[in-house]
C-alpha positions in Angstrom: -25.4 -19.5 -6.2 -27.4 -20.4 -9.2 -25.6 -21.7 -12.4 -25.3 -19.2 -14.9 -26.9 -21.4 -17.7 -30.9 -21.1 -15.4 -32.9 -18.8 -14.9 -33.9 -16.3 -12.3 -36.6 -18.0 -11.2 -36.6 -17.0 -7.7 -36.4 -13.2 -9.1 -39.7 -11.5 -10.5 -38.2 -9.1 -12.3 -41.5 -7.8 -13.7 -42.8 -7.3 -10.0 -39.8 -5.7 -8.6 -39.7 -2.6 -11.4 -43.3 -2.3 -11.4 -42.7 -0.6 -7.9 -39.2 0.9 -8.1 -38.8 4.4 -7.9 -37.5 7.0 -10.5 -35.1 8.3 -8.2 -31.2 8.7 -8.1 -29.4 5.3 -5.9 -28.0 2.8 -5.7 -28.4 -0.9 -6.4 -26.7 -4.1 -5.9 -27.8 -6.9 -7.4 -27.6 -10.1 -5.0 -27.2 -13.5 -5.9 -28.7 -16.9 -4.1 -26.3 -17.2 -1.1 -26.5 -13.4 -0.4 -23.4 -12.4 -2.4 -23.3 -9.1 -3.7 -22.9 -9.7 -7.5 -23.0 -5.6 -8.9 -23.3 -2.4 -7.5 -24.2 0.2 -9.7 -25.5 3.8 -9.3 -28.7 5.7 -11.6 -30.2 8.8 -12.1 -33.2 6.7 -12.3 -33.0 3.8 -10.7 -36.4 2.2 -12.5 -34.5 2.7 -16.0 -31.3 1.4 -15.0 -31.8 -1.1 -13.3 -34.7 -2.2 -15.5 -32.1 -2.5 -19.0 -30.5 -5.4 -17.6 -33.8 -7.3 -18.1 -34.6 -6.5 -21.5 -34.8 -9.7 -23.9 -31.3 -8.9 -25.8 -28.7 -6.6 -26.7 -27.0 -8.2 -22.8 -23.5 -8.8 -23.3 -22.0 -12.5 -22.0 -21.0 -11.2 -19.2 -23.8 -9.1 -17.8 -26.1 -11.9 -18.8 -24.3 -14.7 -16.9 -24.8 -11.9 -13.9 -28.2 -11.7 -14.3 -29.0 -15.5 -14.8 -27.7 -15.5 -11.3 -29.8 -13.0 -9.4 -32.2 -13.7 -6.6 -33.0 -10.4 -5.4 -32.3 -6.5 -5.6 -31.7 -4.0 -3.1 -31.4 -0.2 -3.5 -30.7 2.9 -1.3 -32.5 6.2 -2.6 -30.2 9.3 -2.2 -30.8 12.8 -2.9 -28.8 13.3 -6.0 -26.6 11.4 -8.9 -23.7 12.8 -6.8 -24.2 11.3 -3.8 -25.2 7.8 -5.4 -21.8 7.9 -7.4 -19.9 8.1 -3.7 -21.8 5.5 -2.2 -21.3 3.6 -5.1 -17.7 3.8 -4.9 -18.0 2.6 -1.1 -19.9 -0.1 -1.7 -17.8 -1.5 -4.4 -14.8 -1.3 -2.0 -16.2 -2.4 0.8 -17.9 -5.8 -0.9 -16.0 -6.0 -3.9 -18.4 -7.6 -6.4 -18.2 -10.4 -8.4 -18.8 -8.5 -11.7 -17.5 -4.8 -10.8 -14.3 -3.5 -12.1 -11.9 -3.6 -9.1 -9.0 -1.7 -8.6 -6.4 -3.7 -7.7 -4.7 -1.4 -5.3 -3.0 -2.9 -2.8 0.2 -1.0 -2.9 0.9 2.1 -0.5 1.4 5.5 -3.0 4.1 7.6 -2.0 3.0 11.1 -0.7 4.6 14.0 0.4 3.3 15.1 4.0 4.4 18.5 5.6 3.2 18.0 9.7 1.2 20.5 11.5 2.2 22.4 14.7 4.4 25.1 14.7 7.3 23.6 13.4 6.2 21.0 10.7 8.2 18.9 9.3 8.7 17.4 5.4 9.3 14.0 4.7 7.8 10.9 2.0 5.0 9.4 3.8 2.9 5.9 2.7 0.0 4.6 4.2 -3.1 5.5 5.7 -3.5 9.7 5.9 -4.0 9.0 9.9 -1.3 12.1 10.9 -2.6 15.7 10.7 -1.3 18.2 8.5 -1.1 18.3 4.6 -0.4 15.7 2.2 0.4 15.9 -1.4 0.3 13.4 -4.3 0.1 10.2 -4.7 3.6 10.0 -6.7 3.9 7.8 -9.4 6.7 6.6 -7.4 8.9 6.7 -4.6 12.1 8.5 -6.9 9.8 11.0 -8.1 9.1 12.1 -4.3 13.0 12.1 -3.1 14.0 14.5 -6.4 10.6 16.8 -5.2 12.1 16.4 -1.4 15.4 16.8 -1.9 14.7 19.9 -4.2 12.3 21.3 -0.9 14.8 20.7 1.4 17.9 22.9 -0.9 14.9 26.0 -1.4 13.2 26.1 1.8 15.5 24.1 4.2 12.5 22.7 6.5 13.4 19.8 9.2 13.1 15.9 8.0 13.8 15.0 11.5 11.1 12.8 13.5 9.4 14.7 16.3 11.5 12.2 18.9 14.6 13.5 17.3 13.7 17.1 16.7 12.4 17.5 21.0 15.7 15.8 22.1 18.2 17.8 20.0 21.0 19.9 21.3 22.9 20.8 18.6 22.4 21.3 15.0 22.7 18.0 13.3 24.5 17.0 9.5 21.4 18.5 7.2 22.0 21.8 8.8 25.9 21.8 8.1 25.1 21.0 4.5 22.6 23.9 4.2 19.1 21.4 3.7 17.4 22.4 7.0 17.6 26.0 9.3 18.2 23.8 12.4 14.9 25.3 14.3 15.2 22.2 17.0 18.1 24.4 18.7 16.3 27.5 17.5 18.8 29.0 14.9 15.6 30.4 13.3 12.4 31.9 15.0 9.1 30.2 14.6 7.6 33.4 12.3 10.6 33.0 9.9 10.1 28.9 9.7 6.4 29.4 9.1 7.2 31.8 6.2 9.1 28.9 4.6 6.8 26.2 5.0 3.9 28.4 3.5 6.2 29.0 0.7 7.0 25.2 0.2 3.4 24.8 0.1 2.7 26.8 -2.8 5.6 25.3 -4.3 3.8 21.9 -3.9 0.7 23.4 -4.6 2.0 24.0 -8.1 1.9 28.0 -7.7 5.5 28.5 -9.1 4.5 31.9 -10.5 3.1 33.0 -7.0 5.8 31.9 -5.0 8.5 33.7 -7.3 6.3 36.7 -7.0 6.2 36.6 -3.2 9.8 36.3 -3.1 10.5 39.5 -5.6 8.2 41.8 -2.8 10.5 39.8 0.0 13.6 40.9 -1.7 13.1 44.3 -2.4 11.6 44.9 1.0 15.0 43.4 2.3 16.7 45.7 0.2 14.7 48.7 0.9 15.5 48.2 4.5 19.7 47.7 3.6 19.5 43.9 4.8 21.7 43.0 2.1 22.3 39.2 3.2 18.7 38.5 3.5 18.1 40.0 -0.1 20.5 37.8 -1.6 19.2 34.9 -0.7 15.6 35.4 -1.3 17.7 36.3 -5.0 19.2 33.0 -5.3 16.3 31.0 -4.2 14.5 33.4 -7.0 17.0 32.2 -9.7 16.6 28.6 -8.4 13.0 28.6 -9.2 13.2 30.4 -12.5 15.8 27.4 -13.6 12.9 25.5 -12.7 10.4 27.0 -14.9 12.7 27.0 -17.8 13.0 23.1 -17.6 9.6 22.7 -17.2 7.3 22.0 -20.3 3.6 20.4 -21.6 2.8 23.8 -23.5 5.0 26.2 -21.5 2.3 26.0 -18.6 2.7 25.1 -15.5 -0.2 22.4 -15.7 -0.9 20.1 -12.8 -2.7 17.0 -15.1 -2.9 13.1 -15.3 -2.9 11.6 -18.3 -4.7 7.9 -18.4 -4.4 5.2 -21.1 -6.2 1.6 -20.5 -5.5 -1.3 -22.7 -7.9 -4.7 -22.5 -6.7 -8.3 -23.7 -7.3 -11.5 -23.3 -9.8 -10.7 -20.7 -6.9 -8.4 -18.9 -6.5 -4.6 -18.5 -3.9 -2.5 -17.5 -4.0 1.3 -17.0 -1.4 3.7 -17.4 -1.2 6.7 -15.1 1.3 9.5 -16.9 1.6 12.3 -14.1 2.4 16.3 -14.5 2.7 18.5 -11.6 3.4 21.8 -12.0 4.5 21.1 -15.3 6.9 18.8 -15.0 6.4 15.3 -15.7 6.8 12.9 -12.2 6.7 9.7 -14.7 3.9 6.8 -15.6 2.8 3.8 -13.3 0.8 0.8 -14.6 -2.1 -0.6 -12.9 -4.1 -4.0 -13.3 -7.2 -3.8 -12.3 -9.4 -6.7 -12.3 -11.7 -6.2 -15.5 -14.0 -8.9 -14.2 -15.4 -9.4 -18.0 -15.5 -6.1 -18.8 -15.0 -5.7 -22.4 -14.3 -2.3 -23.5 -11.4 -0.1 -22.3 -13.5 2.6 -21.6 -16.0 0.9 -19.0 -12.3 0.0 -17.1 -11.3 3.6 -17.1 -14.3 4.4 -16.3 -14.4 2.8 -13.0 -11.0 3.4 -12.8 -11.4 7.4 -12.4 -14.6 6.5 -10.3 -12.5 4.3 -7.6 -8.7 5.8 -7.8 -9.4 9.1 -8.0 -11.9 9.6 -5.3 -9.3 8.2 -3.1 -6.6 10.1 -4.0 -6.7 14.2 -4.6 -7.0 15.2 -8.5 -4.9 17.2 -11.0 -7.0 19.8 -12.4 -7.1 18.0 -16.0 -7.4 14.5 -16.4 -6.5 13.1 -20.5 -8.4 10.5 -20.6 -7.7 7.7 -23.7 -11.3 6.4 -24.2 -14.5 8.3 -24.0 -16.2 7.4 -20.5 -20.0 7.4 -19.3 -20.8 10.3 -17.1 -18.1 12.7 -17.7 -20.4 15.9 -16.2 -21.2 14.1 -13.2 -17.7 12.9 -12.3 -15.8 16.2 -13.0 -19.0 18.1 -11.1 -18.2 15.6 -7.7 -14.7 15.6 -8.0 -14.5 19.6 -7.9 -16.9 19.4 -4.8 -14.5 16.9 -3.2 -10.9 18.3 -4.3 -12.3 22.0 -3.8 -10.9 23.4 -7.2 -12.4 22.8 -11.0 -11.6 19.0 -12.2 -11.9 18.9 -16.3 -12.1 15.3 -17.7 -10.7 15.4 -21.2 -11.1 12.8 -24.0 -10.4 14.1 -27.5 -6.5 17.0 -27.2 -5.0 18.1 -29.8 -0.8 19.4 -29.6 1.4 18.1 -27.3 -1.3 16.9 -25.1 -2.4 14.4 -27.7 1.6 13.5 -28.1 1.4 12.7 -24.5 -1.5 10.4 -24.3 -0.3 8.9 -27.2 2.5 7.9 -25.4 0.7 6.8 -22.2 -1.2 4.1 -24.8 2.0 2.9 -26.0 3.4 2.6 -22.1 0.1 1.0 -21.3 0.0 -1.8 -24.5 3.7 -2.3 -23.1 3.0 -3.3 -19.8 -0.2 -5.3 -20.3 2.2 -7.4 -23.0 5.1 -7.6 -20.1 2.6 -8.6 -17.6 0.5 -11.7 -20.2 4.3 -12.6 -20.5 4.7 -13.1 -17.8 1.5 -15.0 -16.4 2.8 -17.3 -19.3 6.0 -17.8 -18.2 4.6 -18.9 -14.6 2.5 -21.1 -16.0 5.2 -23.0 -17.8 6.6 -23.3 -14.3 3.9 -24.5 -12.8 3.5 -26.9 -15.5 7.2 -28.0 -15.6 6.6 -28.2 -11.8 3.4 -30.7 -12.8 5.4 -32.9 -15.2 8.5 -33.1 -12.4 6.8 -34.6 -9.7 4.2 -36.6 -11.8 1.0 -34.9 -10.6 -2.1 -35.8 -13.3 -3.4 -32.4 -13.3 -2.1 -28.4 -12.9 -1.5 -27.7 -8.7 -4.2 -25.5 -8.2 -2.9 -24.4 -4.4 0.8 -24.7 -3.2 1.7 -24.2 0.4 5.3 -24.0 2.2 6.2 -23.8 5.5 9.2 -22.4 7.3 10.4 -21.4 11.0 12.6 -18.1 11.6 14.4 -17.1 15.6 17.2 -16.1 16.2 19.0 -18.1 18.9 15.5 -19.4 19.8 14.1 -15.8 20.6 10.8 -15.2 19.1 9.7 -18.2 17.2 7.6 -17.6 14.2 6.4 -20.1 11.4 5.0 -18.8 8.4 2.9 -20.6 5.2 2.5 -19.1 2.2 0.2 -19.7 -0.6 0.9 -20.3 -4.5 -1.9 -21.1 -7.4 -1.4 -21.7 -10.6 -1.2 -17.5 -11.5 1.0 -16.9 -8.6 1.1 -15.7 -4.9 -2.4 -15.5 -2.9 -1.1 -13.1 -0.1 -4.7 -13.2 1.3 -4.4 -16.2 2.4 -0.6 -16.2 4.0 0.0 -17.0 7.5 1.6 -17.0 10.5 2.1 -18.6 13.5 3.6 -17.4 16.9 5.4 -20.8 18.5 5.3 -21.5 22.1 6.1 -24.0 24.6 9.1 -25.8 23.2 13.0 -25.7 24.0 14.4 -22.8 22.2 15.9 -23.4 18.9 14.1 -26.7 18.4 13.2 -26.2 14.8 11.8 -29.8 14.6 9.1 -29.2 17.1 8.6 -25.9 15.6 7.5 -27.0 12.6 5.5 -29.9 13.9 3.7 -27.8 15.8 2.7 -24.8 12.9 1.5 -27.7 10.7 -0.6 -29.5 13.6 -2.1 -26.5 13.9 -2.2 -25.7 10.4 -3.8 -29.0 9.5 -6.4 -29.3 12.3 -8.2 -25.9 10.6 -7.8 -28.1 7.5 -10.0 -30.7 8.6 -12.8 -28.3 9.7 -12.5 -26.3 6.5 -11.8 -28.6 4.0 -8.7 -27.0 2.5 -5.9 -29.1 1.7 -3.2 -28.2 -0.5 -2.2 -30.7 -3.6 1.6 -29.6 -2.8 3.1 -29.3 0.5 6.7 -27.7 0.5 9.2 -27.6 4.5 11.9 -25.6 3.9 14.5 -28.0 5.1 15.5 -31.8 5.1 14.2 -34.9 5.8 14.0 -33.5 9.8 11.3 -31.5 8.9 10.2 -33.6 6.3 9.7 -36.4 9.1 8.1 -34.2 11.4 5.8 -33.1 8.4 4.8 -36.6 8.0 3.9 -37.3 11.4 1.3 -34.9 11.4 -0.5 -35.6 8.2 -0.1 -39.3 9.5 -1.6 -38.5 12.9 -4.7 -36.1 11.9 -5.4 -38.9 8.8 -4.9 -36.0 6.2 -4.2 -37.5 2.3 -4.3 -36.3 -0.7 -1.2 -33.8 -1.0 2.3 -34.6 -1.9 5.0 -33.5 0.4 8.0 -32.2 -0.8 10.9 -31.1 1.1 13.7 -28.3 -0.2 16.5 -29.0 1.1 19.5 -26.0 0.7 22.4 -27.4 -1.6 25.9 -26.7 -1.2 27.0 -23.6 0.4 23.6 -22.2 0.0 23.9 -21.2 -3.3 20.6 -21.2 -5.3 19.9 -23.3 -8.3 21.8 -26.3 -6.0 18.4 -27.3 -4.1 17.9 -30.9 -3.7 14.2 -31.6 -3.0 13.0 -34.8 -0.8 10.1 -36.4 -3.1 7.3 -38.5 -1.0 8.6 -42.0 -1.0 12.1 -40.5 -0.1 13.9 -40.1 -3.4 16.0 -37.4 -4.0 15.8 -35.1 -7.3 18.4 -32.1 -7.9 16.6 -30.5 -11.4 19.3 -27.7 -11.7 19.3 -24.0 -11.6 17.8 -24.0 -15.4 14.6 -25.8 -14.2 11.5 -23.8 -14.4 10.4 -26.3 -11.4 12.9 -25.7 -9.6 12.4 -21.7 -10.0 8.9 -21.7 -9.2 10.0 -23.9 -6.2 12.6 -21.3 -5.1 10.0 -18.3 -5.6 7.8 -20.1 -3.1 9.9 -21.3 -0.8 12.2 -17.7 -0.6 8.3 -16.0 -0.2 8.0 -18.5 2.9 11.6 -17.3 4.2 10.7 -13.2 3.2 7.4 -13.7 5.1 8.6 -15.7 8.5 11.9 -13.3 9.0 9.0 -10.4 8.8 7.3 -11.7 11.6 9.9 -13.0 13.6 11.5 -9.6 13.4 8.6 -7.6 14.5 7.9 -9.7 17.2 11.6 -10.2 18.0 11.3 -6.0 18.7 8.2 -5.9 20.5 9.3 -8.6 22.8 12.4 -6.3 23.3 10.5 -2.9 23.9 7.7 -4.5 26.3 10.3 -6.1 28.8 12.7 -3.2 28.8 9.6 -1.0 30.6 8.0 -4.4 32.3 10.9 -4.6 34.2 10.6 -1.3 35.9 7.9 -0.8 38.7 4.6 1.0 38.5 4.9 0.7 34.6 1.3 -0.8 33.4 0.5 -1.0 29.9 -1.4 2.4 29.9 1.7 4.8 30.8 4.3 2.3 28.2 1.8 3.0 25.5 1.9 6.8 26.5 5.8 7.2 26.9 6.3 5.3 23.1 3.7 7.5 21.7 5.1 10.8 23.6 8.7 10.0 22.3 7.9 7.7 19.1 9.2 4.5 20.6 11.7 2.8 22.6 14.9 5.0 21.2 13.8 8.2 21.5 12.6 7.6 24.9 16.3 6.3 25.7 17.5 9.7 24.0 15.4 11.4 27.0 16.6 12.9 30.2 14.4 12.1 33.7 13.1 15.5 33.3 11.7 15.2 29.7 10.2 11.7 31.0 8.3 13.8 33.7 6.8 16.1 31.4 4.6 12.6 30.0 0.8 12.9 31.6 0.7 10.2 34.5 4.5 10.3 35.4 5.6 12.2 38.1 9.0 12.6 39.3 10.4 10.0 41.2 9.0 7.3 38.7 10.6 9.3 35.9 14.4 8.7 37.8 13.5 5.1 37.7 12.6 4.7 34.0 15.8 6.5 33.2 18.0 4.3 35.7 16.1 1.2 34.1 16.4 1.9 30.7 20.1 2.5 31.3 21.1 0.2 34.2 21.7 2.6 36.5 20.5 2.9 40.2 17.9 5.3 40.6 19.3 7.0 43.4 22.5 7.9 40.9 19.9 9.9 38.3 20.9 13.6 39.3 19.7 16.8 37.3 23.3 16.4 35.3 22.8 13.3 34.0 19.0 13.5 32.7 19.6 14.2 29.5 20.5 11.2 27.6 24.4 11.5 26.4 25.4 14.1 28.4 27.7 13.5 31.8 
């Protein structure tokens, strides 16, 4: 990569947009080494792209982009539209040295109601991989267990997973307590259920006014036809909703809406997200994207809308704080994508202006709390610096440690630390084989052999070591370095003080001092941070492997069981309990097991004979 202080020589600007074309795309400007420096979209792609050359006017940080450029690409498309959504791909996919970059690496709470014919409600997070309907994101995971539990009271739909709902036999607790209609033993018929879940989906859907409508016909049809019982429910659940309504505000409307506030400072942004569904407010999360040298708030909101809500389904009104670039094109794409009209709204007046107003003072707060709180790890890491005598700031921190239990599934983890904090990119882990169970010495000698062999290929070498234990470790720790020749890092071991209690850590400095700093050290924070990262991280691994170890021999162990028909009886009955829950019978209704081999996964996963599996004892439980 050229330095930002030359000039594109190896560029001909002049050449390039002599021949560029007029039309809408995409570019992406591309530095030296091949890295993708900007992606950008254009109506024009000749004017836009053709204003980062101009003589002046550039800001710092677009010119220290363009000082760097060694070539241009573009991709035509047929309209603004589609250039904005492979814009948005692009920028995810490479991430770009000088884009605004949501930094999302959090799972959003959703609410997903299944399909088939008796879906089921629950929170879901992750990857939209299930079919059926989801709705949100939440601004947070309290905000979808009020909406749920509220669903479950009006419209009592299952929770249960499908494992649990196939293999019940009697109604379980939430039907006691009047939160589901228990259709797994089929106390309701599948035309009645799929009247409530449509219901619950207009609900969701924000149609509060529709759904209370619907149930006034309902009742006076039940009425009309002397079914008194069923009338008076579809009156309380009537009542129910209308107690809803009249706690429900933001101009007496039921309003589905985001309101967005960004804050920049000190080269840091935050953006508040204040959320309304169907009127009622479902509360604020803060996001910090990375700005990247962006220098006004609206160019990060701006590509916050962009990124976040072409992801994620939008309100019908988005409040915006700051005035953003392409307002038309944005609320034209995300109606074609969400289905419904999107307005994008900068200047409000009334209670709308009260509550964006409000999202700029939650956002102002936050980006405060978090430069707080980079400065507080700093002073760690600089307390860190003057404790152990280092001459400059650590810029990469590593620790080690081993989790088992009893020996079973070995796992050593190493986390990373700079000088701002965790670098979860770079954790890892490493599955440990081929030593006598338990021995934690040889454990960790043989994580950081093969830790430290990568590092001599690579190059990377941290300037502090930390082992999670005493001067065992510590020994085996040296051994290593001492054997692959690698220098230039201090080792440090944390030893656990006195009945484990935290602040009493004694750590075991290089030429085999001891130094106890005290539970009000900074150092000695930072220190327990990483190291209790390194323990978070290893039992994490050690327990997923720990389980997987467990659910693979329990079917190994059984003939004619290959890995094809274990993958297809945990994905029939959603994993290793639910297929214990199941009779021989239910195991025979799996594609690819017949019968007899049914009997035998039954006796196996329950230590019985396989000639003692009779038709009253295939369902699990039952004698």
């Amino acid at each position: 990569m050229s330095k930002s202080g030359d000039q594109p020589s190896a560029f001909d600007a002049r050449a390039f947009l002599r021949h560029l074309t007029r039309e809408p795309g995409v570019y992406r400007m591309i530095a030296g080494d091949g890295t993708v420096l900007y992606v950008g979209k254009a109506g024009s792609l000749r004017a836009r792209v053709s204003s980062y050359f101009r003589s002046s006017g550039l800001s710092s940080r677009i010119a220290s982009m363009v000082a760097q450029i060694a070539s241009v690409e573009v991709t035509i498309t047929r309209t603004e539209a589609e250039a904005l959504l492979l814009e948005n791909q692009l920028i995810k996919a490479l991430r770009p040295r000088y884009n605004v970059l949501l930094r999302d690496d959090k799972s959003y709470p959703q609410i997903f109601v299944s399909s088939g014919p008796w879906p089921r409600i629950g929170m879901h997070r992750g990857p939209r991989s299930e079919p059926g309907r989801y709705f949100g994101p939440y601004p947070s995971s309290l905000a979808v267990r009020e909406t749920l539990s509220r669903m479950h009271r009006l419209f009592r739909l299952r929770a249960c997973e499908e494992s649990v709902f196939r293999n019940r036999s009697r109604p379980c607790l939430q039907y006691q307590i009047g939160r589901c209609s228990a259709p797994c033993v089929g106390l309701i018929d599948s035309e009645d259920y799929a009247q409530s879940v449509r219901r619950a989906m207009l609900f969701l859907d924000g149609h509060s006014s529709e759904l209370v409508a619907d149930l006034e016909r309902a009742m006076e049809q039940a009425s009309a036809q002397l079914a008194f019982e069923e009338a008076a429910v579809h009156r309380d659940l009537i009542a129910e909703l209308r107690g809803i309504q009249s706690r429900q505000y933001v101009d007496g409307a039921q309003v589905n809406m985001d309101a967005l506030a960004c804050v920049v400072d000190q080269g840091a942004a935050c953006v508040v997200l204040q959320s309304f569904r169907a009127g009622v407010n479902q509360g604020t999360r803060a996001f910090f994207p990375s700005a990247n040298g962006a220098e006004t708030a609206g160019e990060v909101l701006s590509a916050f809308v962009c990124q976040y809500y072409l992801e994620h389904r939008p309100p019908r009104e988005l409040l915006l704080s700051h005035a953003i670039d392409d307002t038309e094109l944005l609320e034209a794409v995300l109606a074609e994508t969400a289905g419904y009209r999107v307005q994008i709204k900068h200047s409000v007046r009334g209670e709308r202006a009260g509550y964006l107003a409000l999202t700029v003072r939650n956002a102002e707060a936050a980006l405060a709390a978090e430069l707080a709180s980079g400065a507080s790890q700093r002073a760690r890491v600089e307390a860190l610096t003057q404790l152990l005598g280092l001459p400059a700031l650590p810029a990469r921190m590593e620790c080690f440690d081993i989790s088992h239990t009893g020996g079973e599934a070995t796992v050593a983890s190493c986390v990373v630390f700079d000088s701002s904090g965790p670098v979860r990119g770079q954790y890892r882990r490493y599955n440990i084989s081929s030593i006598t169970p338990g021995d934690d010495y040889a454990a960790m000698h043989q994580a950081l052999e093969r830790r430290f062999r990568r590092a001599i290929e690579d190059g990377v070498v941290p300037d502090i070591l930390f082992i999670d234990g005493g001067k065992g470790q510590l020994t085996q720790a040296n051994a290593v370095l001492a054997d692959l020749g690698v220098s230039g890092l201090m080792l440090v071991g944390v030893a656990k003080g006195e009945a484990r209690r935290a602040g009493d850590e004694t750590l075991i400095l290089p030429d085999g001092s001891i130094c106890k700093p005290g539970a009000a050290s900074p150092a000695l924070q930072l220190v327990q941070q990483i190291r209790d990262e390194a323990h978070r991280f290893a039992i994490t691994g050690h327990r997923g492997k720990r389980q997987k170890a467990r659910v693979t021999s329990s079917l190994q162990s059984i003939p004619g069981i290959g890995p094809r028909r274990r993958a297809a009886l945990l994905k029939h009955f959603g994993g290793l309990a639910g297929l214990k829950r199941a009779g021989a019978e239910e195991i025979a209704r799996v594609e690819g097991i017949n019968a007899a081999l049914a009997k035998r996964i039954y006796a196996g996963l329950h230590g019985l004979a396989a000639a003692t599996v009779t038709p009253a004892t295939t369902r699990a439980g039952e004698t």
